[in-house]
C-alpha positions as CSV (number, residue, x, y, z in Angstrom):
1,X,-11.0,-3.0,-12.9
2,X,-12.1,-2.6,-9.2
3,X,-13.3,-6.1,-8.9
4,X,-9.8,-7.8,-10.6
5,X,-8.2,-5.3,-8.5
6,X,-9.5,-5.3,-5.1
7,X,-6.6,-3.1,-3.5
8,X,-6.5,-0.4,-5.8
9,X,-8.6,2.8,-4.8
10,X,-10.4,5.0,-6.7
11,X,-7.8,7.5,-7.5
12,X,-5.2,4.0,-8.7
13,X,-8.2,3.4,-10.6
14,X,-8.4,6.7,-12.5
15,X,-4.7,7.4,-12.8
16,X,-4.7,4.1,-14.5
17,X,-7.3,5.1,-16.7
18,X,-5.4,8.0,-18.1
19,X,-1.9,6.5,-18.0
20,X,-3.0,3.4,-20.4
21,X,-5.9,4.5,-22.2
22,X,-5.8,8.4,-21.9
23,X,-9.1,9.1,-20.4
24,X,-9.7,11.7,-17.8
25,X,-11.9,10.5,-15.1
26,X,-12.0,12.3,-11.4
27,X,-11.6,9.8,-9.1
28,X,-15.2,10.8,-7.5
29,X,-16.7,9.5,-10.7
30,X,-14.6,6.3,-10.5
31,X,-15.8,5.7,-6.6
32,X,-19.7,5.9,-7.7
33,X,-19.1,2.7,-10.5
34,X,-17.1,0.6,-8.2
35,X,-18.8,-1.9,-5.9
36,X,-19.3,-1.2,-2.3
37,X,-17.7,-3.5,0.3
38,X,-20.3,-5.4,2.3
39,X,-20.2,-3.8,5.7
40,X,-18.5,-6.4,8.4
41,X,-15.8,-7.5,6.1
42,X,-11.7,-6.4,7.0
43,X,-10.9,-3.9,4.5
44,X,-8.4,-5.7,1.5
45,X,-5.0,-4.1,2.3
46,X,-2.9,-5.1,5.4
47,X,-3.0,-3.7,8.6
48,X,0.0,-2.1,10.3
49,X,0.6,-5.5,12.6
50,X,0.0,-8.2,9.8
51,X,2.3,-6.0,8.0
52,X,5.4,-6.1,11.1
53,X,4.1,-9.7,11.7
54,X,5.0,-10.4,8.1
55,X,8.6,-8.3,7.8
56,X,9.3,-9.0,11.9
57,X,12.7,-10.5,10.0
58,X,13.7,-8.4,7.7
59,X,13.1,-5.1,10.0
60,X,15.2,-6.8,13.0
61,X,17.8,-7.3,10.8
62,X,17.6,-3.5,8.9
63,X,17.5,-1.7,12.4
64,X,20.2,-3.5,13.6
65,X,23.0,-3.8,11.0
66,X,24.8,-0.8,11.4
67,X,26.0,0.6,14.9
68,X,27.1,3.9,15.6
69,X,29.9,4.5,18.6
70,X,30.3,7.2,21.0
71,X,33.0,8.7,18.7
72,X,30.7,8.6,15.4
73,X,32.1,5.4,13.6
74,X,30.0,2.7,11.9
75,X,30.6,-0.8,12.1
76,X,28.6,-3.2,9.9
């Protein structure tokens, strides 16, 4: 599960486990049965300035949509 699922951690792993097959597993036990990273390699999730690099779009537009005036109304 760890290896067709390289994002998910241990406790993903475990809460999985007992959501779909009903078996209670600490997520401890789950971390010593999945295979170590080799050291030197970036990790498998994003990092906080792929993930803005990514969005940069999306975010602009989202902080920006609404404005507030000095006497509290919106405009969109």
């Amino acid at each position: 599960m760890a290896t067709d699922n390289p994002l998910w951690g241990e406790e993903r792993i475990a809460n999985e486990l007992l959501l779909k097959l009903a078996i209670r597993v600490s997520p401890r036990t789950v971390s010593e049965y999945m295979p170590k990273r080799p050291t030197g390699r970036p990790r498998g999730d994003q990092r906080w300035s792929t993930f803005v690099r990514n969005h940069a779009k999306a975010i602009v537009a989202c902080d920006f949509f609404i404005t507030v005036t000095a006497t509290f109304r919106l405009f969109s």
